[in-house]
C-alpha positions as CSV (number, residue, x, y, z in Angstrom):
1,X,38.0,-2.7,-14.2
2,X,41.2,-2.7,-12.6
3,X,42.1,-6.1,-13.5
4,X,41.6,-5.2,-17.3
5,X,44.9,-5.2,-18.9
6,X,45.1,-3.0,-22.0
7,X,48.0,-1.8,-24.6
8,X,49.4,1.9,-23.8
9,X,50.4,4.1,-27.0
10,X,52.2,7.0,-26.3
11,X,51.6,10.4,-27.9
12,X,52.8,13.9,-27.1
13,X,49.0,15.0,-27.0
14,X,45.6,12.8,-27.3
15,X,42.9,14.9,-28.8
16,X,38.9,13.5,-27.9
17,X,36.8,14.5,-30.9
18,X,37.4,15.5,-34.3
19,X,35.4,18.6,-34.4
20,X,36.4,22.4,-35.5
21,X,38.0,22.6,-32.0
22,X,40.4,19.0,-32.2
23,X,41.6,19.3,-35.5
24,X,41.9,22.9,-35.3
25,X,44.1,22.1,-32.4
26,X,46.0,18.7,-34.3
27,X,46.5,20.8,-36.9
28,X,48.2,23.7,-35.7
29,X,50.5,21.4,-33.6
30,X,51.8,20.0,-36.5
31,X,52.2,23.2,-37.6
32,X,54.5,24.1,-35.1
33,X,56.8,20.7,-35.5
34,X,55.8,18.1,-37.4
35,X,58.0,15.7,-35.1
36,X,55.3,15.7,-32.4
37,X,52.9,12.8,-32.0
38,X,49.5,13.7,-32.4
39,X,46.4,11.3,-32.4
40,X,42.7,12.3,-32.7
41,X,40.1,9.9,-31.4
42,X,36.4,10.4,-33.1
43,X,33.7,8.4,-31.7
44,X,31.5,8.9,-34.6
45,X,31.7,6.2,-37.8
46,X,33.3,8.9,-39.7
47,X,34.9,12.5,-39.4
48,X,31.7,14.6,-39.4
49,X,29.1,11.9,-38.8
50,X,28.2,13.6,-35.2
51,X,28.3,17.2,-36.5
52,X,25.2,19.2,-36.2
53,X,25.5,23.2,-35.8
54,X,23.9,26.4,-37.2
55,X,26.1,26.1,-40.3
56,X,26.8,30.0,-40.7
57,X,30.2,30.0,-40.1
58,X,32.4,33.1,-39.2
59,X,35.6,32.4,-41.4
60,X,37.7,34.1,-38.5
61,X,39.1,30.8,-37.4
62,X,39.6,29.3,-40.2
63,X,41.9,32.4,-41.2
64,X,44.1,32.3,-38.1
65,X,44.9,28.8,-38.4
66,X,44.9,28.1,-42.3
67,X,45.5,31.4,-43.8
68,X,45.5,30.0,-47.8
69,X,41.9,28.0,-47.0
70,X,40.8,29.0,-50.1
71,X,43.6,28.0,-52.3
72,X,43.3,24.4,-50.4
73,X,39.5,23.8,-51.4
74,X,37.8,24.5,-48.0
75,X,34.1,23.6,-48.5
76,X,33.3,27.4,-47.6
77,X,31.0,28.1,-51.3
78,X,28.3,30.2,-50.4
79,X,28.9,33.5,-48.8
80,X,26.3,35.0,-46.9
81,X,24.3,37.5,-49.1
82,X,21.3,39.1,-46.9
83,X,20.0,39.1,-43.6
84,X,16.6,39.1,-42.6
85,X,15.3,38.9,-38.7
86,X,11.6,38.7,-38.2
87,X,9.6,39.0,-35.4
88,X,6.6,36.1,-35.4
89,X,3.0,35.6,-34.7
90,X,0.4,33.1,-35.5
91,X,-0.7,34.3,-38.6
92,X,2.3,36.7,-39.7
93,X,5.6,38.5,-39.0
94,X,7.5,41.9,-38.7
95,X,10.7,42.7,-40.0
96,X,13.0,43.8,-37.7
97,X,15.0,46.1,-39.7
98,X,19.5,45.9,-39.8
99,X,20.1,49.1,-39.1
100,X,19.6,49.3,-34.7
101,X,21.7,45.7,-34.8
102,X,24.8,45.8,-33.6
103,X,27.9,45.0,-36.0
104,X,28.7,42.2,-34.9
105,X,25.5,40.6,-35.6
106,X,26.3,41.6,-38.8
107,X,26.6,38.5,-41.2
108,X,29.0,40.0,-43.8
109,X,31.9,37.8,-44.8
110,X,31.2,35.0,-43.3
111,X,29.6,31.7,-45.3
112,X,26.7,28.9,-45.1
113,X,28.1,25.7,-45.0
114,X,27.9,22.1,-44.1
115,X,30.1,21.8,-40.7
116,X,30.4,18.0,-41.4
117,X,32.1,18.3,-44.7
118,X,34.3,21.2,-43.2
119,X,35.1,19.3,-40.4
120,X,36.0,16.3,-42.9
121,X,38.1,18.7,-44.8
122,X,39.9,19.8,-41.9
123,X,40.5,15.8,-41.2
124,X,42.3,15.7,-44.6
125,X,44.2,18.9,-43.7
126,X,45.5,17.5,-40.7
127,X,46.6,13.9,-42.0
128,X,48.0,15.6,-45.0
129,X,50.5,17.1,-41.9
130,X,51.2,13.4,-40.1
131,X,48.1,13.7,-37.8
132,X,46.6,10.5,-37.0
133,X,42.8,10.1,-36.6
134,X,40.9,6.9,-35.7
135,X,36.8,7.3,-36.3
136,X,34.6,4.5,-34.1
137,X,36.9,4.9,-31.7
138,X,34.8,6.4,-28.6
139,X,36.3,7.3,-25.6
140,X,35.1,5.8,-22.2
141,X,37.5,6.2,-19.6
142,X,39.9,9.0,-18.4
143,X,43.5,7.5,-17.1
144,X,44.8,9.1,-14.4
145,X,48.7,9.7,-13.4
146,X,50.4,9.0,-10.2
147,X,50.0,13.0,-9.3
148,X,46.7,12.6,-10.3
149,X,47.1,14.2,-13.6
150,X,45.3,13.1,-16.7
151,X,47.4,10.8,-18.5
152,X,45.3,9.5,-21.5
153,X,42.1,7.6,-22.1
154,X,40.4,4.8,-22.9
155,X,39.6,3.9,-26.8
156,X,37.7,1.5,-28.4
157,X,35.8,-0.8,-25.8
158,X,33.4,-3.3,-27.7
159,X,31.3,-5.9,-27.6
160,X,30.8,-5.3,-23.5
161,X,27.6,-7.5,-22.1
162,X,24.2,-6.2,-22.3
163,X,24.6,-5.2,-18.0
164,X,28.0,-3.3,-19.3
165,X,30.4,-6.3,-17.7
166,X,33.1,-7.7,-19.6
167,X,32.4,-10.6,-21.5
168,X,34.0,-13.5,-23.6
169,X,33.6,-11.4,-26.7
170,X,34.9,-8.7,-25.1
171,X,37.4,-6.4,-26.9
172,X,39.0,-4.3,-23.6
173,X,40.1,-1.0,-26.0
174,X,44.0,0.1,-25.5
175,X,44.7,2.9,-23.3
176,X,46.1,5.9,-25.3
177,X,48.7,8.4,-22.9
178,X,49.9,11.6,-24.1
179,X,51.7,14.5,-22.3
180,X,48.4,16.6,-22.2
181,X,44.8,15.5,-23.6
182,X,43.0,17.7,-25.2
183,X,39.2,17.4,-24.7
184,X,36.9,18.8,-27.6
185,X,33.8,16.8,-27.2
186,X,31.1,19.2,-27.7
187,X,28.3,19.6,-25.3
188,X,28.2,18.0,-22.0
189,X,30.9,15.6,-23.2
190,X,31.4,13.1,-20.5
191,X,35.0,13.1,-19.8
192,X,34.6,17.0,-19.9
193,X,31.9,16.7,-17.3
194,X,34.0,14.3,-15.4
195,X,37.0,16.8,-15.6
196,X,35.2,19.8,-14.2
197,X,33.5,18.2,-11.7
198,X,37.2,16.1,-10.5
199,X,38.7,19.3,-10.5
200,X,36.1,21.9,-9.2
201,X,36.6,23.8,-12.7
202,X,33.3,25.0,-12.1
203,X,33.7,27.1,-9.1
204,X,32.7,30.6,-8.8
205,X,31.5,30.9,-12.1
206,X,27.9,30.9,-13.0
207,X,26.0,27.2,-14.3
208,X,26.2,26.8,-17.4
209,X,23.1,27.3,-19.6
210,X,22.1,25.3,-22.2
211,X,19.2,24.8,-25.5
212,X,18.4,22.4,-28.0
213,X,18.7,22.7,-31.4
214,X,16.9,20.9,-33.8
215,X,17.4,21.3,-37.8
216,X,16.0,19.7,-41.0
217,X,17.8,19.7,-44.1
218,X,14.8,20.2,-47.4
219,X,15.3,20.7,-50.8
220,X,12.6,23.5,-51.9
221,X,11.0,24.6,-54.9
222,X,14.1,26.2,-57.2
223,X,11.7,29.6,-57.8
224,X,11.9,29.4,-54.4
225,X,15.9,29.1,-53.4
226,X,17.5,32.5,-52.4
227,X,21.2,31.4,-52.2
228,X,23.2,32.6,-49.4
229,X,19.9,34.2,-47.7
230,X,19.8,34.2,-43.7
231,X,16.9,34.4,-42.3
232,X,16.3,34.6,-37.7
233,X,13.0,34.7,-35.8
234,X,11.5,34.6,-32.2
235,X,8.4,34.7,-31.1
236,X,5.8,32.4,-32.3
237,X,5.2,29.7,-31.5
238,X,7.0,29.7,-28.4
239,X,5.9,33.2,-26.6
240,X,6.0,33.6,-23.1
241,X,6.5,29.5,-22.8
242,X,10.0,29.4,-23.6
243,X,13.0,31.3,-25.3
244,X,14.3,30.6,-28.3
245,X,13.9,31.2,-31.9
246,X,14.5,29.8,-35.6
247,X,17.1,29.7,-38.4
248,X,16.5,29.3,-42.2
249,X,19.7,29.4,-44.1
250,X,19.6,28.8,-48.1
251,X,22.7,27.0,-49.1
252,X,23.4,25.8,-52.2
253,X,21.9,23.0,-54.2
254,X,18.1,24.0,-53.7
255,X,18.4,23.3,-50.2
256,X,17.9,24.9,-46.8
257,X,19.0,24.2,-43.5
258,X,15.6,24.9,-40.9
259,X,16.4,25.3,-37.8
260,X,15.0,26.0,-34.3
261,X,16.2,26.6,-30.9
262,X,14.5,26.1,-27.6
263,X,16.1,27.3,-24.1
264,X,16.2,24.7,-21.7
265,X,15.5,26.9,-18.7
266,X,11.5,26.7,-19.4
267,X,9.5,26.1,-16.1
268,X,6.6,24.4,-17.6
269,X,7.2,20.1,-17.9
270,X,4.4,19.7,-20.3
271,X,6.5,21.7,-23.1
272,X,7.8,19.5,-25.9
273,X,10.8,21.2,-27.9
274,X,10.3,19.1,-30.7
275,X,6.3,20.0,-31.3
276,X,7.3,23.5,-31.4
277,X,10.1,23.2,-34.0
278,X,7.1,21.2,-36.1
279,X,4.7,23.4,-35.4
280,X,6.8,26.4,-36.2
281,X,7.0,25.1,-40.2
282,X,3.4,25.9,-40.4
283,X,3.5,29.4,-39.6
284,X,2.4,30.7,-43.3
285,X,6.1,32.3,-43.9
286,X,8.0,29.0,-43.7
287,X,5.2,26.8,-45.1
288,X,4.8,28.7,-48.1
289,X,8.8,28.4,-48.5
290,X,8.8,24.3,-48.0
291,X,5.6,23.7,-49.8
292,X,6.7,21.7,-52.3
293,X,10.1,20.5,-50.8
294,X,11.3,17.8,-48.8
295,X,13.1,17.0,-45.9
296,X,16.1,15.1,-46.2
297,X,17.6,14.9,-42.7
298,X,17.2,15.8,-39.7
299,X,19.1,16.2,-36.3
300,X,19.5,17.5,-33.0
301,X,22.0,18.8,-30.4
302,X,22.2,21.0,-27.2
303,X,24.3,24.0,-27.7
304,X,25.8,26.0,-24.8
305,X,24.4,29.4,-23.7
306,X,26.2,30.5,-20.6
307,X,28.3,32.7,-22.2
308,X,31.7,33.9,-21.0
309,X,31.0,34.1,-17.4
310,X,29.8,30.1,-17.5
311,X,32.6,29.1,-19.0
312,X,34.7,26.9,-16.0
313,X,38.4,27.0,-15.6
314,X,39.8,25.7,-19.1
315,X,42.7,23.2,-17.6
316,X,43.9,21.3,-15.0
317,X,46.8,18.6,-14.5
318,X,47.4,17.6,-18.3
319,X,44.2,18.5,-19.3
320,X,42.6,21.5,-21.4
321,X,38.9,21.8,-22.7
322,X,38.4,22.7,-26.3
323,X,35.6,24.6,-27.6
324,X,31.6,23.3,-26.2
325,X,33.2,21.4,-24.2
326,X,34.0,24.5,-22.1
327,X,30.6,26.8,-23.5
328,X,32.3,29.0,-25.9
329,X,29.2,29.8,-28.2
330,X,28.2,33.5,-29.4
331,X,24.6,33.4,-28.3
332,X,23.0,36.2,-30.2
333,X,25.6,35.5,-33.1
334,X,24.5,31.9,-32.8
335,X,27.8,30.8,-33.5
336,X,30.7,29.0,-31.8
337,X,32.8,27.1,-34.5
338,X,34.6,29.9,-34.8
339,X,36.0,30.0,-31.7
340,X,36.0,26.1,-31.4
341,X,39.1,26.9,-34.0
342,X,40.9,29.9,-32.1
343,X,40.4,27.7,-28.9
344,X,42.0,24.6,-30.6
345,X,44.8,26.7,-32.0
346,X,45.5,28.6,-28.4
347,X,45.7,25.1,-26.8
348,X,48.0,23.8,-29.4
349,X,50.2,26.9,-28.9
350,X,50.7,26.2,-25.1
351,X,51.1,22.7,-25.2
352,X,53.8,23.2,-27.9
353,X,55.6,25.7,-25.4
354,X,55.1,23.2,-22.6
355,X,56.7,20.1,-24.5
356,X,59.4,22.2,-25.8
357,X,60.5,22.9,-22.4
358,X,60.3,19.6,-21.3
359,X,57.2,19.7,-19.1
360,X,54.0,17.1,-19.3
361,X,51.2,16.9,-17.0
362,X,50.6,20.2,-15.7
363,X,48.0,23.0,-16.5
364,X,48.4,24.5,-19.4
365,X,48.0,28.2,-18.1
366,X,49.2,30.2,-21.1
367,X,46.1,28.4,-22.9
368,X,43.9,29.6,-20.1
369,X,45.2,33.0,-20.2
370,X,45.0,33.1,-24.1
371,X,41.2,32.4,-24.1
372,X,40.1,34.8,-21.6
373,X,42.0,37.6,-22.9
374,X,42.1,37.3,-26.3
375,X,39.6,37.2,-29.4
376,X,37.8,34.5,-27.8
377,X,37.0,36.1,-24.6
378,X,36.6,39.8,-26.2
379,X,33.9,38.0,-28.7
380,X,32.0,36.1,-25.6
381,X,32.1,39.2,-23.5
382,X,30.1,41.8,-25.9
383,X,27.5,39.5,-25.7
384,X,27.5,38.2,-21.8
385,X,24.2,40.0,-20.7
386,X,21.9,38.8,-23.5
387,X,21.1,35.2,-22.0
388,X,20.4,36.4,-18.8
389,X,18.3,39.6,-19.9
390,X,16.4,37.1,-22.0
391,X,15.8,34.7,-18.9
392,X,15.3,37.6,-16.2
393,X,13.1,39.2,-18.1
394,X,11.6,38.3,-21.1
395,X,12.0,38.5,-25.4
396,X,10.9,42.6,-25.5
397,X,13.1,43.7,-22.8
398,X,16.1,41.5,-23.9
399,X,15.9,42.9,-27.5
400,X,16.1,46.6,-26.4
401,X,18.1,46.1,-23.4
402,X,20.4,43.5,-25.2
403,X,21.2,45.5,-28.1
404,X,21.7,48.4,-25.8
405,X,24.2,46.5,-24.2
406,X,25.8,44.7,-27.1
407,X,26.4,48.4,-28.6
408,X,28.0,49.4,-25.7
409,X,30.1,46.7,-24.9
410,X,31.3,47.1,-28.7
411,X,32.6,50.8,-27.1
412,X,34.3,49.3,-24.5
413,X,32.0,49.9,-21.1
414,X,28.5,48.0,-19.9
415,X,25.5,49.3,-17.9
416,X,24.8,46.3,-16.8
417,X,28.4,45.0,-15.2
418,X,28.0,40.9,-15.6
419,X,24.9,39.5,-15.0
420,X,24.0,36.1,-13.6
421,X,22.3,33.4,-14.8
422,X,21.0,32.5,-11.5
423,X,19.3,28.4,-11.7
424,X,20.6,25.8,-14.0
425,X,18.7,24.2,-16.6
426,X,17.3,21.2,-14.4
427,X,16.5,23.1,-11.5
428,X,14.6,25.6,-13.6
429,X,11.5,23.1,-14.1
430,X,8.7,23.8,-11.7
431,X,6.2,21.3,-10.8
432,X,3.0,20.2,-13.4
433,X,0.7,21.3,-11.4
434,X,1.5,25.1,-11.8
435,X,1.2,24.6,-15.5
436,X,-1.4,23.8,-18.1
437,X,-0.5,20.9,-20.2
438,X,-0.4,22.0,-24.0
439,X,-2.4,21.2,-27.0
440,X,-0.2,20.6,-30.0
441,X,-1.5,19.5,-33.5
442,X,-1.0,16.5,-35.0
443,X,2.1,16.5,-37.5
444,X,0.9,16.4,-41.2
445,X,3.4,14.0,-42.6
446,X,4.1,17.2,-45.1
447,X,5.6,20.2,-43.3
448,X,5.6,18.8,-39.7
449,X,6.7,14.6,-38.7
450,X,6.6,12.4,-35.6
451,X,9.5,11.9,-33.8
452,X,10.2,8.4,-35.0
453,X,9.9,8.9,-38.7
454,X,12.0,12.2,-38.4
455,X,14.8,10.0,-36.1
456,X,15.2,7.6,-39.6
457,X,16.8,11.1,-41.1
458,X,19.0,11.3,-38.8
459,X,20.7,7.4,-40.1
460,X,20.9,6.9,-35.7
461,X,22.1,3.3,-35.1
462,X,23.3,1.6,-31.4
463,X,23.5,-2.3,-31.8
464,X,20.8,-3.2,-29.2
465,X,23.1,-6.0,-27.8
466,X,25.0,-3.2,-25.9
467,X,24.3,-1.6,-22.7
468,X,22.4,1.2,-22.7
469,X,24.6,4.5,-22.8
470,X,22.0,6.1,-20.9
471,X,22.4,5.5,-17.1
472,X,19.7,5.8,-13.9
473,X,21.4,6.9,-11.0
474,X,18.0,5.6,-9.2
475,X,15.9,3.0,-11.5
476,X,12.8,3.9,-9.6
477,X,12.7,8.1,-9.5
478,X,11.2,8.2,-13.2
479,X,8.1,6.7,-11.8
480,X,8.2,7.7,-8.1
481,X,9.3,11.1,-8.6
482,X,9.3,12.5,-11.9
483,X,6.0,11.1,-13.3
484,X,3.7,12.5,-10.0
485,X,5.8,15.7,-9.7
486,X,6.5,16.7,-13.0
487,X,4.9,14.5,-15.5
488,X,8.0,13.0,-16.6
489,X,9.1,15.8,-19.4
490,X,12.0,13.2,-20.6
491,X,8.7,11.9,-22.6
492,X,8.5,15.5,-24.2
493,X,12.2,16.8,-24.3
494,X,14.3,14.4,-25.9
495,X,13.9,15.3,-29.6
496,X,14.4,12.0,-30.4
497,X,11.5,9.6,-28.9
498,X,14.1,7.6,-26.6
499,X,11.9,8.2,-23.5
500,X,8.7,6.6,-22.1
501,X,6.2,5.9,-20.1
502,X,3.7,3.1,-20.7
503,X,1.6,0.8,-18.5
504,X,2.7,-2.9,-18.0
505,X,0.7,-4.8,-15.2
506,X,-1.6,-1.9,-14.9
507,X,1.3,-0.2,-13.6
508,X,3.2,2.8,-15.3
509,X,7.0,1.4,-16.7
510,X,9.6,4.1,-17.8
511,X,10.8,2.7,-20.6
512,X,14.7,3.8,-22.4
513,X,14.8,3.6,-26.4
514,X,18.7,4.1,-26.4
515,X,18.5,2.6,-29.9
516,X,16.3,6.1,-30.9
517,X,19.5,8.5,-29.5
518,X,21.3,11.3,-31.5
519,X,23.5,12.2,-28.8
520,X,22.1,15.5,-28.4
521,X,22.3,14.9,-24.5
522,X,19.3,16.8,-23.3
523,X,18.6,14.5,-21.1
524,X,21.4,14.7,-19.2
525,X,21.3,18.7,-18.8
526,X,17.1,18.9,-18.2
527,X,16.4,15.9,-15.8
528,X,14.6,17.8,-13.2
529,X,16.1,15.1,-10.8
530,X,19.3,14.9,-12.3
531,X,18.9,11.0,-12.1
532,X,20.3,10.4,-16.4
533,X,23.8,10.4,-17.3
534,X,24.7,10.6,-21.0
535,X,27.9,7.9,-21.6
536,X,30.0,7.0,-24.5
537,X,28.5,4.0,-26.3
538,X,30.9,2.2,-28.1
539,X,32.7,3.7,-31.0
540,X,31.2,4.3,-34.2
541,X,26.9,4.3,-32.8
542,X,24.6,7.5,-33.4
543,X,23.8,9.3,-35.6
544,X,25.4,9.4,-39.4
545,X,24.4,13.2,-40.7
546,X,25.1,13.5,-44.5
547,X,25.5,17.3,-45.1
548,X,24.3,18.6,-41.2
């Protein structure tokens, strides 16, 4: 690579990914003094073709950084009018009624919505201020300073050779420098993985925690449609197997976002995320709600769970992370974008500072500082014990206990200090053999779909030519290791069908459908072995989500 000679733009700061957190942060640079150069680099086709969330958003962000949202047309058109949390078994449910929750699990004032076409209005926000944004452009490479800063990145490599060398057709990108990069990738982006593990942000804080969300987008009977109705459940089907739980939200239009959540700390390899989520649409509640509908997309994503004590150190030398990429998500709340935005608009306020008085490259500690101990941190805190009670020791325990301690976090004091988290994701898988494999049903091809016909929804394209995004540290441990130890659970966790194992020779093969991927990035978090590394495939591949 280091004979590669590329074009260098120059910015004040390079944003990576046009989510809430990026443009939040673009835009409120701009803000401050429209003379700065500001660039946002989205690796999706278009602004929102990557975005997949919960879709209840919490308009506190959206407040702070555009105060007359409203006014401007923000796509926020159906407030939330009830709440309803259930408690599931096979054959029914109990209400769990509002009045024990805490308030801040209160939905009031906030709004369904389709984070894709926010996030696309946000876009037109920001360009309407001098921000430039380039969708397809993915970003592959960090550059790094003299001092050993980051400097910029690498945009818009394509047409590398099927082993990833350059080729002929080869176009090399163009390096992209600014006086701090901002890194808002979502998830277990990989520069942001690359960051915290360069610079140890990571130390003495707790792993990170993780789940995977899947959602479905149907359009139901209209007698049906309960506009602005919000409806949460655990239990069934997952029980004692896994933690986790659903989401229906009724937005407008006859449709309904269904949605369901699986922690990826589950010990046993023969569970498959994606069987539950199917077989949770035939529990009579939600089958009696979708019969007569139909899907219309689907997707999938992991969402961060660690909570404010897994959040790593936020910057180092000309470098901040935005958002997921640093685990900023309200678990009970389910809900993150809204701090995505407050982070976006912290970081924009510190670089500002910072380039006003002549400084590049260095950590931005007033952004650090402004996260921790402002609304951001005071939101993540209330709610730091939940995961952990949850994982220690069970759904019951972590419903009483956790709304004890929500309620008295929201007075200002804990019984339970900070808890730990204690094994990461990957490490949390126990061997087959200490588990029963487990018997799901065959999807209808009504309420419930295979993998690959529910992928088409997602519009997912790579063009095969390329190398696979999905790297082997060792090509042999899927076979040698994982299959004999654990059954090789990539086969069951990706929610997209992109792993597995067949015989060839009368030998078993693992096999790597990159073409299937939605980026969701499981892989990379639940490898038992931690042998699969999610990359950057070149800009504009993955997943095209209409209305996610």
């Amino acid at each position: 690579m280091a004979e590669i000679e590329r074009e260098a733009m120059e910015y004040d700061v390079v944003i990576v990914g046009a989510g809430p957190a990026g443009l939040s942060a673009a835009i409120r640079l701009k803000q401050l003094d429209s003379d700065l150069q500001v660039v946002v680099l989205e690796k999706g086709s278009e602004v929102g073709a990557h975005i997949l969330s919960g879709a209840v958003l919490d308009p506190c962000g959206l407040d702070a950084l555009i105060p007359d949202w409203k006014e401007k047309g923000a796509p926020l058109n159906v407030p939330v009018k009830d709440d309803n949390f259930y408690m599931l078994g096979e054959a029914g449910q109990i209400r769990i009624p509002n009045f024990p929750m805490p308030p801040l699990m209160n939905n009031h004032g906030n709004y369904i919505v389709s984070m894709g076409n926010v996030c696309r209005w946000m876009a037109e926000q920001a360009e309407e201020l001098g921000v430039e944004i380039f969708p397809g452009m993915a970003c592959s490479e960090l550059v790094y300073g003299d001092n050993g800063e980051v400097k910029g990145v690498v945009a818009g490599v394509f047409g590398l050779e099927s082993d990833g060398t350059y080729g002929p057709n080869t176009e090399p990108g163009m390096e992209l420098h600014g006086k701090y990069v901002f890194l808002s990738e979502g998830v277990r982006g990989s520069l942001s993985k690359e960051v915290i593990a360069k610079y140890s942000l990571s130390d003495g804080k707790e792993p990170q925690k993780y789940g995977v969300g899947m959602k479905e987008i149907w359009e139901i009977d209209p007698a049906k449609h309960k506009e602005g109705s919000v409806t949460h459940t655990m239990g069934w089907p997952l029980g004692s197997n896994a933690g986790g739980g659903s989401f229906i939200y009724h937005l407008d239009n006859n449709q309904v976002y269904v949605g369901f959540v699986v922690h990826l700390n589950y010990k046993n390899p023969h569970l498959y995320p994606y069987m539950e989520f199917q077989r949770f649409k035939h529990h009579p509640m939600v089958a009696e709600l979708l019969k007569g509908g139909k899907r219309v997309a689907y997707g999938a994503r992991a969402i961060t769970e660690g909570g404010y004590q897994s959040m790593p150190k936020l910057v180092a030398p000309g470098v901040a992370l935005l958002g997921c990429s640093a685990g900023m998500v309200n678990v009970p709340r389910i809900k993150g974008n809204h701090n995505a935005m407050l982070s976006g608009k912290a970081a924009a306020e510190a670089a500002y500072d910072a380039i006003k008085a002549e400084r590049s490259g260095d950590e931005l500690a007033d952004y650090e500082v402004s996260v921790r101990d402002g609304a951001i941190g005071a939101d993540l805190k209330k709610v730091r014990n939940v995961k952990p009670m949850w994982s220690k020791w069970g759904l019951t325990a972590s419903l009483m206990l956790g709304g004890l301690d929500m309620w008295t976090n929201t007075l200002g004091f804990s019984l339970f200090g900070t808890l730990g988290h204690g094994k990461n994701d990957a490490e949390a898988t126990e061997e087959a053999s200490k588990h029963k494999p487990i018997d799901y049903p065959k999807p209808d091809g009504v309420l419930s779909f295979d993998r690959l016909t529910n992928v088409a929804f997602a519009a997912t394209n790579h063009e095969e030519s390329q190398p696979c995004h999905l790297r082997l540290s060792n090509l042999d441990t899927p076979i040698s290791v994982n299959l004999p130890k654990f059954a090789e659970p990539a086969q069951r966790y990706c929610p997209a069908g992109v792993y597995e194992v067949v015989e060839k020779d009368g030998k078993p093969e693992f096999v790597i459908n990159f073409q299937n991927c939605v980026h969701c990035k499981t892989c990379d978090i639940k490898d038992p072995s931690q042998n699969i590394t999610w990359t950057t495939p070149q800009g504009g591949d993955g997943p095209n989500y209409p209305n996610m």
